[in-house]
C-alpha positions in Angstrom: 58.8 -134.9 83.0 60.9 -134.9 79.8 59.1 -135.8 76.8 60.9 -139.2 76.8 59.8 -140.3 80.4 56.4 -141.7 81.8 55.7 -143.3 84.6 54.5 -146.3 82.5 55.9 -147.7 79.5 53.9 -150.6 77.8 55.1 -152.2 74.6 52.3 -153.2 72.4 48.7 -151.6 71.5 46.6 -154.5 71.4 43.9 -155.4 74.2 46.3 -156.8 76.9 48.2 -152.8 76.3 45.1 -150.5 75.9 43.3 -152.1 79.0 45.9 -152.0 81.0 46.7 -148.2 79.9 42.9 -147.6 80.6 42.8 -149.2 84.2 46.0 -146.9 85.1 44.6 -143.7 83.9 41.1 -144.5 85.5 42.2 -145.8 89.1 46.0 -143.8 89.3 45.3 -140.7 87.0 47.9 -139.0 88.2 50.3 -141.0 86.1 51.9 -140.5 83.2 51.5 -143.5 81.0 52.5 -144.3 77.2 52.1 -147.0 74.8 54.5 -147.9 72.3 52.8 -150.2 69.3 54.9 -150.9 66.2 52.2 -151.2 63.5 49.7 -149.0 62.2 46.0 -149.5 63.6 43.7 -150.7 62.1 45.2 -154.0 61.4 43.5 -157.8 61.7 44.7 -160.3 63.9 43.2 -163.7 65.2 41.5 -164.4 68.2 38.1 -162.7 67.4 35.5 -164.4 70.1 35.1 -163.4 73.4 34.2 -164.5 76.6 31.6 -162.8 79.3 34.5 -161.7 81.8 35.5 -159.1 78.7 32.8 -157.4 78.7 33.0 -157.3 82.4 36.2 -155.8 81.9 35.8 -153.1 79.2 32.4 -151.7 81.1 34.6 -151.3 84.3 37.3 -148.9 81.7 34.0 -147.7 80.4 34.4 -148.9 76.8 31.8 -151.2 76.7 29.4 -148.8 75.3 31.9 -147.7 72.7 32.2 -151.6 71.5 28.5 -152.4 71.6 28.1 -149.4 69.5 29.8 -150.9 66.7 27.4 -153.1 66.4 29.3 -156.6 66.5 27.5 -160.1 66.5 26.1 -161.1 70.0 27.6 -164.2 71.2 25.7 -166.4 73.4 27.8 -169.4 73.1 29.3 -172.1 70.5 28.0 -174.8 69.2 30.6 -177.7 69.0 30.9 -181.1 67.6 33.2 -183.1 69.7 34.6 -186.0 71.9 33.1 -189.8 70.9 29.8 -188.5 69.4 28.9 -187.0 65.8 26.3 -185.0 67.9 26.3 -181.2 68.1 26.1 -179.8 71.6 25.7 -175.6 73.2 27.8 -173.9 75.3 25.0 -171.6 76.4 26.3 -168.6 78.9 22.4 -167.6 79.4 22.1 -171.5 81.0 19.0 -172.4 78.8 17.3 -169.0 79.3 15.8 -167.5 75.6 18.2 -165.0 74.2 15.7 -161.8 74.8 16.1 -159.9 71.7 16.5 -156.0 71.7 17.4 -153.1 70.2 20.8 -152.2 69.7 23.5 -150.8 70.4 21.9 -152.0 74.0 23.2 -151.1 77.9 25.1 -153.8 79.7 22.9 -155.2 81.7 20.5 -157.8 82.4 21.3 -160.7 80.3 24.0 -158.5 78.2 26.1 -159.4 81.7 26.1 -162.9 80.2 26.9 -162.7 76.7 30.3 -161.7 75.1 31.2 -160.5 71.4 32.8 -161.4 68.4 35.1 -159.6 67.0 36.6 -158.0 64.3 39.9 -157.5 65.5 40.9 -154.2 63.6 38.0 -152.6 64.6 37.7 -154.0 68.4 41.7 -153.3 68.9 41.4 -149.7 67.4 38.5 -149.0 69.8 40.7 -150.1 73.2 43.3 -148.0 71.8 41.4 -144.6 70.9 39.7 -145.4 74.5 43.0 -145.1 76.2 44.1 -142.2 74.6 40.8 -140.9 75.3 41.4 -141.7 79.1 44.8 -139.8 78.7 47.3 -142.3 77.6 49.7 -141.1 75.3 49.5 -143.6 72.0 52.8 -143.6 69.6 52.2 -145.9 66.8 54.4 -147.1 64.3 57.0 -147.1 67.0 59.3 -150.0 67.6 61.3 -151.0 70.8 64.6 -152.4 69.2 65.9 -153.0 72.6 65.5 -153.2 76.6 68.4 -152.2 78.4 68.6 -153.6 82.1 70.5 -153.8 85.1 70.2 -157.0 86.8 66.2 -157.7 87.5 65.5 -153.7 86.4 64.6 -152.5 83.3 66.7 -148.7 83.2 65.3 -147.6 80.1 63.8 -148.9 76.2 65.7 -147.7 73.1 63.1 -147.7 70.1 64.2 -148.1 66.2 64.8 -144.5 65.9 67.3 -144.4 68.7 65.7 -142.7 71.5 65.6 -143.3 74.4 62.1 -143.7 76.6 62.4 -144.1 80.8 60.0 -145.3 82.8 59.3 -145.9 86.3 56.9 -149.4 85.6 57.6 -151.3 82.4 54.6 -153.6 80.9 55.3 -156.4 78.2 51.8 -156.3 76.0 54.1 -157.3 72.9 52.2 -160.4 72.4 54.1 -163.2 70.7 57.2 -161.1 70.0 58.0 -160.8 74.1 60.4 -157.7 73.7 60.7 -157.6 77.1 60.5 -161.2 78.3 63.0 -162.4 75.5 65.2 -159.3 76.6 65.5 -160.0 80.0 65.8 -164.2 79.1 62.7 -165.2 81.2 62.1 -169.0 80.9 59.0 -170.0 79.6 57.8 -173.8 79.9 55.5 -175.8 77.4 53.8 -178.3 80.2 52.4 -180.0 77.4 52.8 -182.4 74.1 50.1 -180.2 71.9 51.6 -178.0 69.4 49.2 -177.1 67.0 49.4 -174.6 63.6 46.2 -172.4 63.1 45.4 -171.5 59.0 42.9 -168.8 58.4 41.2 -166.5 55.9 38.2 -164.1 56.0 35.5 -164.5 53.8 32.2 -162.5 52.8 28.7 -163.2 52.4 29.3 -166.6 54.1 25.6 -167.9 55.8 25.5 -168.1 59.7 25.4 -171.2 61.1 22.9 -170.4 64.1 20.8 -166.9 64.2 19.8 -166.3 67.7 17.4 -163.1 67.4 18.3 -160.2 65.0 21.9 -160.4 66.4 23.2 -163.1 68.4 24.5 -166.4 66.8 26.9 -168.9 68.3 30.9 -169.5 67.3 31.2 -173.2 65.7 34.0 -175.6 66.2 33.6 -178.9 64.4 35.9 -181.7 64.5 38.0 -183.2 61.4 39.2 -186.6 61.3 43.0 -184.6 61.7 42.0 -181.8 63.2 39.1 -178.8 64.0 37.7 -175.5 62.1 36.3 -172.4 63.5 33.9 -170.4 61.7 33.1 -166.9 63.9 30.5 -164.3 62.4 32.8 -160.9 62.9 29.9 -158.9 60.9 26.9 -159.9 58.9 28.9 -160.0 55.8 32.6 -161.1 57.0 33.0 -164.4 58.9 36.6 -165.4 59.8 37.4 -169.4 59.4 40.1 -170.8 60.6 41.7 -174.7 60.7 43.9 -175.7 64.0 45.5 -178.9 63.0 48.9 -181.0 64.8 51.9 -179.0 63.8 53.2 -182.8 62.8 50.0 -183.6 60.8 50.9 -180.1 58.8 54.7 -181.5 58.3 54.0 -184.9 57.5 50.9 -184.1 55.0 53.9 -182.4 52.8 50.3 -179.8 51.6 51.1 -175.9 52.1 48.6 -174.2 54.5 46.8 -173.1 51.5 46.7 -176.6 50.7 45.8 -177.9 53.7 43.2 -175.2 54.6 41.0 -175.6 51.3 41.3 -179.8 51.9 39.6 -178.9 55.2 36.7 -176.8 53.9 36.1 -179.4 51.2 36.0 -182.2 54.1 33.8 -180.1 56.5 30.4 -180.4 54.7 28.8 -177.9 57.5 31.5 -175.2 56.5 30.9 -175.8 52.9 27.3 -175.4 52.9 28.2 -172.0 54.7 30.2 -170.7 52.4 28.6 -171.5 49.4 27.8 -168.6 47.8 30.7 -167.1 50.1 33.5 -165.3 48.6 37.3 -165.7 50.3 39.1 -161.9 50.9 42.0 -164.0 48.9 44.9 -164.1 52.0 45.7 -167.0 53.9 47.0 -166.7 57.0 48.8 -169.2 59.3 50.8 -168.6 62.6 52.2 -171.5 65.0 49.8 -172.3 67.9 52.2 -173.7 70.6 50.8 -173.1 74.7 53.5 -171.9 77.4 53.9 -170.3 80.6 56.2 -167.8 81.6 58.7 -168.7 84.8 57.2 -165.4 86.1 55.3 -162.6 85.1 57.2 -160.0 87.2 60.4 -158.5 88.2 61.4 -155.2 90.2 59.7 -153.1 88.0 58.1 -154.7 85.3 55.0 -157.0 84.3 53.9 -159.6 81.5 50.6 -159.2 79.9 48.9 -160.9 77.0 50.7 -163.4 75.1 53.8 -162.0 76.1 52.9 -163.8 79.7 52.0 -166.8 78.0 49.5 -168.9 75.6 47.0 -171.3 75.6 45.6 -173.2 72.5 42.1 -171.2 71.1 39.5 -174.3 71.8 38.2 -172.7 74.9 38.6 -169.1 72.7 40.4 -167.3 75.9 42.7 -165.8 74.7 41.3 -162.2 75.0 40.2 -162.9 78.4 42.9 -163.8 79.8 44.9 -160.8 78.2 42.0 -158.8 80.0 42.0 -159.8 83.2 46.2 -160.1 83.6 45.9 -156.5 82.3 42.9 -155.8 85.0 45.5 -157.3 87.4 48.8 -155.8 86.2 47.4 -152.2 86.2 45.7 -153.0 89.7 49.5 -154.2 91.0 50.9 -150.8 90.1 47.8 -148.9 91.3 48.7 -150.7 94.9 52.4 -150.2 94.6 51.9 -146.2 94.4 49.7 -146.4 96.9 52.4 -148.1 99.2 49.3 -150.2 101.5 51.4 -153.6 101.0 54.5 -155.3 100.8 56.0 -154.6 97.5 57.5 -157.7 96.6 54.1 -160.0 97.8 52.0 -157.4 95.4 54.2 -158.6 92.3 54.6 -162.6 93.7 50.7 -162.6 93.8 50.1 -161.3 90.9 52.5 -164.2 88.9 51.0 -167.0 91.1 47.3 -165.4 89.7 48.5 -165.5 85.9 50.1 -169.0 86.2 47.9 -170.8 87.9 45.4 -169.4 85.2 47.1 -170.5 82.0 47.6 -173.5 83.0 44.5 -174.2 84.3 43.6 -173.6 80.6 46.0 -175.4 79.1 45.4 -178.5 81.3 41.9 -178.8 80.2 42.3 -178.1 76.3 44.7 -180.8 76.8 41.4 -182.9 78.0 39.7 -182.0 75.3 42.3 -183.1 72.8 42.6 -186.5 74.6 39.0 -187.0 74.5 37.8 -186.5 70.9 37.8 -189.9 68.9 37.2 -187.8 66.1 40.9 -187.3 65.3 41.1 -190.7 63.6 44.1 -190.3 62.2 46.0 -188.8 65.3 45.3 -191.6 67.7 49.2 -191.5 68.6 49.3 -188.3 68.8 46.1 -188.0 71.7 47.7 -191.2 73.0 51.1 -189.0 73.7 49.2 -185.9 75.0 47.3 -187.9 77.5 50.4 -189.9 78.3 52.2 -186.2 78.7 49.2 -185.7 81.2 49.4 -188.8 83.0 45.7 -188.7 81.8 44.5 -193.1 81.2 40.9 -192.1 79.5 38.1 -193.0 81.2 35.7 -190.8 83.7 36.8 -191.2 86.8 40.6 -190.5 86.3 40.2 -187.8 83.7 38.1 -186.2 86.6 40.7 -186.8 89.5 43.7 -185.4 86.5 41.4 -182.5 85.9 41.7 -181.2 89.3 45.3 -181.7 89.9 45.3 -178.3 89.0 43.2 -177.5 92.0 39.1 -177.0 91.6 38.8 -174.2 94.0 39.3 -171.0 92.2 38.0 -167.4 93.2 35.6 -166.9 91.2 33.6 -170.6 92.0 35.0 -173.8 92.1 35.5 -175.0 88.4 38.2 -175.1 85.7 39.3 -173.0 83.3 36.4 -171.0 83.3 33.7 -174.1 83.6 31.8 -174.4 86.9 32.1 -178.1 88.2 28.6 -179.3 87.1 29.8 -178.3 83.3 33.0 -180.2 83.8 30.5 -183.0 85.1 28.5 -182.7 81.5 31.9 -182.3 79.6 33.0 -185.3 81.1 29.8 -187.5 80.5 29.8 -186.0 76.5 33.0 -186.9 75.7 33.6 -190.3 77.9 29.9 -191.5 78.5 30.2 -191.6 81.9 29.9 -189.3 84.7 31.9 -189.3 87.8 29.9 -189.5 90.9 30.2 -186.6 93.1 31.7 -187.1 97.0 29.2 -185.1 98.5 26.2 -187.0 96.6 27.7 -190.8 97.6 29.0 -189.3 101.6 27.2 -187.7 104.1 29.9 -187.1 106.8 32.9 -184.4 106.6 35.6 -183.4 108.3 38.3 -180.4 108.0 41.4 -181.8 106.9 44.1 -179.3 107.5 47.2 -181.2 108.6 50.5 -179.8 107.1 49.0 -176.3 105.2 51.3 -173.2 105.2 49.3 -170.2 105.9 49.8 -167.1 103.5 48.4 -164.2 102.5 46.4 -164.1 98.9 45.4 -161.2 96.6 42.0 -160.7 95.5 41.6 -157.9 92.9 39.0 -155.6 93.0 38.5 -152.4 90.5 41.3 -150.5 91.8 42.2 -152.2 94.9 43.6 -155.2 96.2 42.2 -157.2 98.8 44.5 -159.3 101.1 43.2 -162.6 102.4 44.2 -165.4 104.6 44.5 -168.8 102.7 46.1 -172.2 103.1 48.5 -173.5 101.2 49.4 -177.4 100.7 51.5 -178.9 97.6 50.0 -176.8 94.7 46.5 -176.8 96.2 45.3 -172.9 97.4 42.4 -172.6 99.8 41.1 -168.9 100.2 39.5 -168.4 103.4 37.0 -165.9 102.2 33.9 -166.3 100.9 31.6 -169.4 100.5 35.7 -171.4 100.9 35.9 -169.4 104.4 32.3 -170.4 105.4 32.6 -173.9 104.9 36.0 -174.4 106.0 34.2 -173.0 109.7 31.4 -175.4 109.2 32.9 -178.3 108.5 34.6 -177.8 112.0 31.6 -176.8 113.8 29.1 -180.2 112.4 30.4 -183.2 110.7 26.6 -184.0 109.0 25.8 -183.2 105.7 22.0 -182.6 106.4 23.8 -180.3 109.2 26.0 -178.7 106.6 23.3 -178.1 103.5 21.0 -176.4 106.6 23.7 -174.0 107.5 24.4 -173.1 103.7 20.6 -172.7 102.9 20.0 -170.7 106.2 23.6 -168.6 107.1 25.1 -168.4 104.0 22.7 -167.7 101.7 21.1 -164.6 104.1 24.4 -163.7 104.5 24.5 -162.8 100.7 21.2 -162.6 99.9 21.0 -165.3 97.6 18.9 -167.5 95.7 18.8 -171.2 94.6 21.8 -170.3 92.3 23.6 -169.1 95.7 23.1 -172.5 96.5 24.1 -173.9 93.6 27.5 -172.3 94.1 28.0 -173.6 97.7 27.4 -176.9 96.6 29.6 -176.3 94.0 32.4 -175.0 96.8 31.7 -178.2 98.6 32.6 -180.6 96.1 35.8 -178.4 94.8 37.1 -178.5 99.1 36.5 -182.3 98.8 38.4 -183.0 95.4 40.8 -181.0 96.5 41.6 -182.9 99.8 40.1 -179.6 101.9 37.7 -182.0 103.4 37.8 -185.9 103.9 34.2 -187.7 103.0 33.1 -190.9 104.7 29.8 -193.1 104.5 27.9 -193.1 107.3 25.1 -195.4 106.4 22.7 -194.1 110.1 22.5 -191.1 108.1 20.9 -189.5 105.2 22.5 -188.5 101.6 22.2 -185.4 99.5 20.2 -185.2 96.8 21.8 -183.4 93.7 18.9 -183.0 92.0 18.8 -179.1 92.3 22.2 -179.2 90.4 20.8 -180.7 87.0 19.6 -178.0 85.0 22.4 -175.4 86.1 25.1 -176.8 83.7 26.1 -174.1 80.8 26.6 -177.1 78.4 23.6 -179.1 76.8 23.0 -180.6 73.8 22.1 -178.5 70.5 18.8 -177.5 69.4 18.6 -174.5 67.0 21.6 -175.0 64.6 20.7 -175.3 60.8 19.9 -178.6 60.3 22.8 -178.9 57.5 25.1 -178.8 60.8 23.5 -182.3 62.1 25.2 -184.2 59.3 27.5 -186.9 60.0 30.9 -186.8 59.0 31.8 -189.3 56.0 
């Protein structure tokens, strides 16, 4: 090829770019791919804590060594103060087991599975990019795109600052905020919701960590203000990162500067302060604007959003690198299936946009939630009124549960939302409201299919590599796969109508089928619930026969109140 065409061009070098460079050279070596990233690395950037899925993903590009290696803080949760109560409470990923200690840098497994990192951006970033190079990417930094030149739906070719021209057969948007490509081309982005937040930060050193868990884990803390929320993430054991998400109308209104506005929030937030007491600010304060969307699509004849560039959700539920990982996982996957010619071209790329939307805005529907819920915000209780009125959301437990899953509770990975399993959205909704909704399956013990006017199609499930094509069933904006525990029950529910008939099957069939355990059951319980919520399966009474105990489901919930923050943290807000 000439030295100015690849089979790959992708604009950006962040995480969303270098893992998707790294998939493509790992699964489809043969091809010829470049990245194209404008600054000079290192650099910092925000969004420094991680999920577990991450880590999933960079041991699958084989980098996970390479970023435990550099010896980052473990993270086995956050610690949050939220909703109606002054009270702290975990989000625990090792579901109330002891964080076993060990000496690092460690392997990934065992209960390193579970655990994620945080970050220091400049580092982590110039790790996925030296990986991909390493897997034979070719990395040009300091290299703007100025401009995308298309033909219709195409991209022909990318014209950087310098003039020159770079061809490509696959085009990827990794550009983050800046959308080179997506602005380019005018996609259409929607904002399905009233939040629009502005995050202030600044690093400092020497701050005190809020929880020590072992020699190195520690949990990420998000507190509540009276007007808005701080984080405070350990990125090393000397430089912490601090940031202040507040209303973007709060910020205008308040007349402060963001330096302003940031140090009135440090001086309100006696947990924060008692941190950084002896701490010692790097001097810059940063601030960027903190508004979720969704892109119209993700894909067009030959060319894919990744990253921020695909869209954004607000940073309470801290996804943002894990949802650039796993579009990237499934964007370099796409193109991996397209060279291999096994499907249809056209339902490769459709799948891949219905898998990115339907995961923002599962996200964004539940920080919404969160927002709504917290009677913290005293001094915002038109503006939760308006997001929850956006939402259609009238607080209280049972309907914030039924507006929760009008995005749909059945998912691939486990019926949940945005990355919690039901029985955490159960706890999360009990926290914040005081009352949990009951479950169908717990207050019914008769079921029946309910299948009447579905559309069948064919889904994507992505494997390392591959793509798997399922049947599924489609009705309104409600996906069933039919695969898996979903495919199992949707047979069973046909076959018996009881529920002591049902649990019997799941705790026989199913869970030899897999060879699982009480958490296999766990899960298909779980399943159960999401096919009823989602109006998969109707639930009656029938009071001749038995009901289902949840009692097994209890202690499985990731969320739980806190019990080894420093006691300074247990204050009550003025």
């Amino acid at each position: 090829m000439p030295a100015n065409e690849f089979d790959v061009a992708i604009i950006g070098g962040g995480p969303a770019g270098s893992i998707t460079a790294s998939f493509l050279r790992k699964y489809s070596p043969s091809l010829r791919v470049a990245i194209f990233e404008r600054e000079q690395f290192p650099r910092d950037h925000v969004g420094e804590s991680l999920l577990p899925v991450v880590c999933r993903v960079l041991d699958e590009i084989g980098c996970w060594d390479k970023v435990e290696a550099a010896d980052f803080p473990v993270k086995v949760g956050a610690t949050y103060r939220w909703g109606k109560s002054n009270d702290l409470w975990d989000f625990d990923f090792l579901s109330g087991q002891p964080y076993l200690d060990q000496p690092r840098p460690a392997k990934y497994e065992g209960q390193r599975r579970s655990t994620a990192f945080q970050i220091d951006r400049a580092r982590f970033d110039q790790i996925l990019l030296d990986h991909a190079q390493e897997m034979g990417a070719t990395v040009f930094l300091e290299t703007k795109v100025s401009k995308v030149v298309s033909s219709g739906d195409r991209v022909e070719y990318l014209e950087l600052a310098g003039g020159e021209a770079v061809r490509a057969r696959y085009y990827v948007d990794a550009s983050g905020g800046s959308a080179i490509l997506r602005r380019a081309l005018d996609i259409p982005t929607e904002e399905p919701t009233a939040l629009r937040n502005i995050a202030i930060w600044a690093y400092w050193e020497n701050a005190e960590w809020a929880a020590t868990v072992g020699t190195s884990g520690t949990r990420v803390q998000v507190l509540s203000l009276g007007w808005g929320w701080i984080w405070f993430i350990p990125l090393s054991p000397t430089r912490t990162s601090i940031g202040l998400v507040v209303p973007a109308d709060y910020f205008k209104k308040s007349g402060a500067t963001t330096e302003q506005l940031y140090s009135k929030a440090l001086g309100e937030e006696v947990t924060v302060a008692s941190l950084i007491a002896n701490a010692r600010s790097e001097g810059t304060v940063f601030a960027t604007r903190d508004w979720s969307f969704v892109s119209a699509r993700m894909e067009g004849e030959n060319w894919f959003l990744v990253g921020e560039a695909a869209g954004f959700a607000d940073p309470i539920l801290a996804a943002g690198i894990s949802m650039a990982a796993v579009g990237a996982w499934e964007a370099a996957t796409t193109i991996c299936e397209i060279e291999k010619g096994r499907f249809e071209k056209r339902w490769l790329r459709e799948e891949f946009t219905r898998a990115s939307i339907r995961r923002l805005r599962s996200h964004i529907l539940f920080a919404d939630y969160w927002y709504s819920a917290n009677a913290h915000f005293t001094d915002l209780v038109e503006f939760t009124r308006n997001i929850a009125e956006h939402a259609g959301l009238h607080l209280g437990a049972k309907s914030a549960w039924q507006w929760l899953g009008t995005g749909g509770f059945v998912t691939f990975g486990g019926a949940g939302i945005a990355g919690f399993n039901l029985v955490s959205t159960d706890w999360l909704i009990n926290e914040f409201e005081g009352q949990a909704p009951e479950w169908a399956i717990s207050r019914n013990n008769w079921f029946e299919a309910d299948f009447e006017g579905t559309e069948q199609l064919a889904l994507a499930v992505y494997h390392p590599g591959y793509v798997e094509q399922i049947h599924g069933l489609a009705r309104r904006s409600k996906v069933l796969p039919l695969h898996g525990i979903y495919g199992f029950l949707a047979r069973t529910v046909q076959e018996t109508h009881r529920v002591d008939q049902i649990i019997g099957s799941l705790a026989g069939d199913w869970c030899r089928q897999i060879g699982g355990g009480p958490a296999a059951m766990v899960n298909a319980l779980q399943a159960l619930e999401g096919m009823v919520q989602d109006g998969w399966i109707k639930a009656r009474l029938d009071e001749s026969l038995p009901l289902m105990s949840l009692d097994s489901l209890r202690q499985t919930s990731i969320l739980h109140p806190n019990v080894d923050n420093r006691a300074v943290t247990k204050k009550k807000l003025k």
